[in-house]
C-alpha positions as CSV (number, residue, x, y, z in Angstrom):
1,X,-204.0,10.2,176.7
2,X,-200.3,11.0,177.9
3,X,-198.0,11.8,175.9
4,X,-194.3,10.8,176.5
5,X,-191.6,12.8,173.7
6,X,-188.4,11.4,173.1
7,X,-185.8,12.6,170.7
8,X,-184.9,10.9,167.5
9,X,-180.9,10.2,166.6
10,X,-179.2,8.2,164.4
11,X,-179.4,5.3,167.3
12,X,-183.5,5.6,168.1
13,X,-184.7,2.0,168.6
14,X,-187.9,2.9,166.1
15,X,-185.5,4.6,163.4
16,X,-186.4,1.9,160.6
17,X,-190.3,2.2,161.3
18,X,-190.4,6.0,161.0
19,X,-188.6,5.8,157.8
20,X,-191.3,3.8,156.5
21,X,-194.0,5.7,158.2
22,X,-192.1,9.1,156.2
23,X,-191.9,7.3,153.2
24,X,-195.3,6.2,153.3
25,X,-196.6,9.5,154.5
26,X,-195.0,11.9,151.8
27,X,-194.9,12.3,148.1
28,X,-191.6,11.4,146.9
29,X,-190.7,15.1,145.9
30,X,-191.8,16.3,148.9
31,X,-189.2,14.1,150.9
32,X,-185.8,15.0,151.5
33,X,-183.4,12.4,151.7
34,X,-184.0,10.6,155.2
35,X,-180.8,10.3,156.1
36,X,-179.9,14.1,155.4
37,X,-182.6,14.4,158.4
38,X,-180.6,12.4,160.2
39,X,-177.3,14.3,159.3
40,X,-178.8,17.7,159.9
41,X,-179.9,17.8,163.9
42,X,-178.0,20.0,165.3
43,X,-179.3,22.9,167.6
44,X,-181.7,24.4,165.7
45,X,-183.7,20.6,164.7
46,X,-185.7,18.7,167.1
47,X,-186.7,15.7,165.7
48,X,-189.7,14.3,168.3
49,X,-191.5,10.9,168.5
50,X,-194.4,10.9,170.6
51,X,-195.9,8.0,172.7
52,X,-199.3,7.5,174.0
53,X,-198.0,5.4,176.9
54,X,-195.8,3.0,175.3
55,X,-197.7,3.0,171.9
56,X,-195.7,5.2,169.3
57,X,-198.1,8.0,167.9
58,X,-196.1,9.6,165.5
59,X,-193.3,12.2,164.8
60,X,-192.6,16.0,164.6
61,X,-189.3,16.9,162.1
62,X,-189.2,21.1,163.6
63,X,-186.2,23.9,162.6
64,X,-185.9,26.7,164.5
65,X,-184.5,29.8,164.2
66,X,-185.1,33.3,165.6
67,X,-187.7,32.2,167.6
68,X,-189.3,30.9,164.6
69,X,-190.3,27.1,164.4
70,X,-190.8,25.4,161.1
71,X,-193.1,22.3,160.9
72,X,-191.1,20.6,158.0
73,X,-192.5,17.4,158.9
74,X,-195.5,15.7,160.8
75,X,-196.8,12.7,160.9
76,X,-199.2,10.8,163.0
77,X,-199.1,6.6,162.6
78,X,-201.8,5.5,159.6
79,X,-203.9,3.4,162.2
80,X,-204.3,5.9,165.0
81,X,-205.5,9.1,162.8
82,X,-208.5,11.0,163.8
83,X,-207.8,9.8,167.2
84,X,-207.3,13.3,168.7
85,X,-203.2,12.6,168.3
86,X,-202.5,15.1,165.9
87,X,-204.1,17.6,168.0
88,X,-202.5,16.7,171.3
89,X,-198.9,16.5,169.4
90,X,-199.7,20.3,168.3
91,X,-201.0,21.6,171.3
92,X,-198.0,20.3,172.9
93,X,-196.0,21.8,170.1
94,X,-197.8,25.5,170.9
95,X,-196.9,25.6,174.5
96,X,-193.2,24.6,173.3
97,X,-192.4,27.2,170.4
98,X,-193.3,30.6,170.3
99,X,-194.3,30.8,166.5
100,X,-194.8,27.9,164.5
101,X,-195.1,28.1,160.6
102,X,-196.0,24.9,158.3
103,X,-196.2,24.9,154.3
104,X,-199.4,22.4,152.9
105,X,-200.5,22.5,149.5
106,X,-202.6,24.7,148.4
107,X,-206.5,24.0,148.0
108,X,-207.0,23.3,144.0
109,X,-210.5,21.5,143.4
110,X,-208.5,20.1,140.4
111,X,-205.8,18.7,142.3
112,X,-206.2,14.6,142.7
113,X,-205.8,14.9,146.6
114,X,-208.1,17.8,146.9
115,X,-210.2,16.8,149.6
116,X,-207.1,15.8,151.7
117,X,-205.6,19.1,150.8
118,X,-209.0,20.5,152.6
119,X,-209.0,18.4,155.2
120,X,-205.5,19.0,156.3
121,X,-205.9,23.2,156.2
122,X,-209.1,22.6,158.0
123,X,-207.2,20.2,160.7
124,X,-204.7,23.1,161.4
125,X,-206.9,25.9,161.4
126,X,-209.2,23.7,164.3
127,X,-205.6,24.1,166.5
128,X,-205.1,27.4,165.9
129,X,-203.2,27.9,162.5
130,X,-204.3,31.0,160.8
131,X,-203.6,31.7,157.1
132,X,-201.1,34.8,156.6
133,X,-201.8,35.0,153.1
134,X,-198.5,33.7,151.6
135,X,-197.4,30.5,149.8
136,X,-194.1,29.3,147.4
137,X,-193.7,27.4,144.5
138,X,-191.7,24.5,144.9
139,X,-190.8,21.4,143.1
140,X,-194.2,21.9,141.1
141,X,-196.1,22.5,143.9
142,X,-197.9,25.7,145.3
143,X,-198.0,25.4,148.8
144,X,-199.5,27.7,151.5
145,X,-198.1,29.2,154.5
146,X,-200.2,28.9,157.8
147,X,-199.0,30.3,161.5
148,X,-199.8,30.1,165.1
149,X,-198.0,32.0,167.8
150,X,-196.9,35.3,167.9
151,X,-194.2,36.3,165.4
152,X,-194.4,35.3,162.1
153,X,-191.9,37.0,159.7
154,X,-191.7,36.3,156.4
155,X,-188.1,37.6,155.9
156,X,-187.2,35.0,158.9
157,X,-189.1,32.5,157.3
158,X,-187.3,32.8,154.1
159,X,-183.6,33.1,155.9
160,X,-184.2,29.8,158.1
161,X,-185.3,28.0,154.8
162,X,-182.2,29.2,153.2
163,X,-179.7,28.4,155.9
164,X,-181.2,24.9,156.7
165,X,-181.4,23.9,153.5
166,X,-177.6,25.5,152.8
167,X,-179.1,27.6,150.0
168,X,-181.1,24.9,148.1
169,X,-184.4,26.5,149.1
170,X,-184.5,30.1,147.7
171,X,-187.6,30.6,148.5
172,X,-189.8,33.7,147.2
173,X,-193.4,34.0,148.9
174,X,-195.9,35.7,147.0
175,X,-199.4,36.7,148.4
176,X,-202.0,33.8,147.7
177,X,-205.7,34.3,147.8
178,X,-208.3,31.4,148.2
């Protein structure tokens, strides 16, 4: 496996595919608008697609601030998952950023996805995500914060959510147990 990153703009070749591939890949209230994506790299956004070769993998959606780096979006291509991909993409993501946070949902046996939900918190913590024992509510949905890297700080957390999202996510973390 090699991985090749390029950046995603407004002109990247693949743009149509990875809106399908986010569409596809996300429950519709956990999407925001593709296009605000699109509208909102500046400095602090890197918006990655990743290549094995010439093959596209998947794509990273990452705001940073502080030295803090928020997942808000990963995706690896339907046909190529459980490939080892997802674990390349974040081990190159962990030599890149010096803390990276992510939100997932939170485990709930009564939840229809709950084996997925499982599954995902058990793919992160394999690459070195550790729980820090906070989540949100949001759009009807409890969600978990996990962490790898040094410098995880909730008041950061809650500041780069806020500024990205130009005060739309007001977001109050309360301690979660599992």
């Amino acid at each position: 496996m090699e991985l090749k990153i390029l950046s995603i703009n407004k002109n990247f070749p693949k743009l149509k595919y990875i809106h399908k591939l986010y569409n596809r890949s996300f429950p519709r209230n956990e999407r925001t608008p593709f296009n605000s994506l699109i509208y909102r790299l500046n400095d602090y956004t890197d918006f990655l697609a990743f290549y094995d070769h010439e093959r596209f993998i998947g794509f990273t959606y990452l705001v940073t601030m502080n030295d803090l780096t928020y997942l808000f979006y990963f995706v690896v291509d339907d046909d190529l998952r459980g490939q080892g991909y997802g674990s390349a993409i974040l081990a190159y993501l962990q030599e890149h950023y010096a803390c990276i946070f992510i939100d997932i949902e939170v485990i709930d046996e009564k939840a229809k996805n709950s084996k997925q939900r499982e599954r995902r918190r058990n793919f992160y913590i394999r690459n070195n995500f550790k729980a820090t024992g906070l989540g949100y509510y949001f759009f009807h949905v409890d969600y978990e914060i996990l962490t790898c890297g040094q410098g995880f700080n909730r008041h950061n957390a809650k500041k780069l959510f806020y500024d990205f999202s130009s005060g739309f996510m007001d977001i109050e973390f309360k301690k979660i147990t599992l």
